[in-house]
C-alpha positions, 0 to 999 in steps of 0.5 A: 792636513794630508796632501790628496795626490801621492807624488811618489805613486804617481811617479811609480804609476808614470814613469815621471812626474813631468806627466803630472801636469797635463793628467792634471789638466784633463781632470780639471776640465772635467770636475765642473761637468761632474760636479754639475751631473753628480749634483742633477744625478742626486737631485733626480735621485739617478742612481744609475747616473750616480754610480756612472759618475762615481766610477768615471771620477774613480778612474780619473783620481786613480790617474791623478794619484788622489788615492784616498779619494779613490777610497772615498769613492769604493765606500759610496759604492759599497754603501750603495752595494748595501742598499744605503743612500749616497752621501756626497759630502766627504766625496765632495770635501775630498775633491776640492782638496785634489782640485786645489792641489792640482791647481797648484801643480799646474800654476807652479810649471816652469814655462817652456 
């Protein structure tokens, strides 16, 4: 198994790595309202909302270095681009990898 956050790009993209856990904590916060509106969005069949969704989670995979999430999320909107439903399930298997990964970056932060 790949790890979904590339340290290395993170710390390209911030300067260090010290900062990860604090963009990491923001994401967590917000993946249980996206995951609650993502799933209303679909059963409501919102596209708009889908796709308002899809980009605020690219954003923040994009600052959280989860960048084949980020891959995931530009070929939902390309298949939508073509007309084609949106199928979750890879989207949805992709974040809870990042969800577990930064988890385990916060729980491993040295006390301060």
């Amino acid at each position: 198994m790949t790890a979904e956050i590339d340290l290395l790009k993170f710390e390209a993209a911030s300067g260090h790595l010290k900062f990860l856990p604090a963009v990491a904590l923001g994401f967590l916060r917000q993946l249980p309202q996206w995951h609650l509106a993502f799933a209303d969005a679909l059963a409501s069949q919102n596209v708009h909302a889908q796709l308002e969704l899809l980009h605020k989670i690219k954003g923040a995979c994009y600052a959280v270095a989860a960048y084949d999430t980020v891959d995931v999320v530009h070929q939902a909107e390309a298949s939508h681009g073509r007309g084609e439903p949106l199928l979750p399930a890879d989207l949805l298997a992709h974040l809870q990898r990042v969800e577990v990964e930064l988890q385990a970056i916060v729980a491993n932060v040295p006390p301060q």
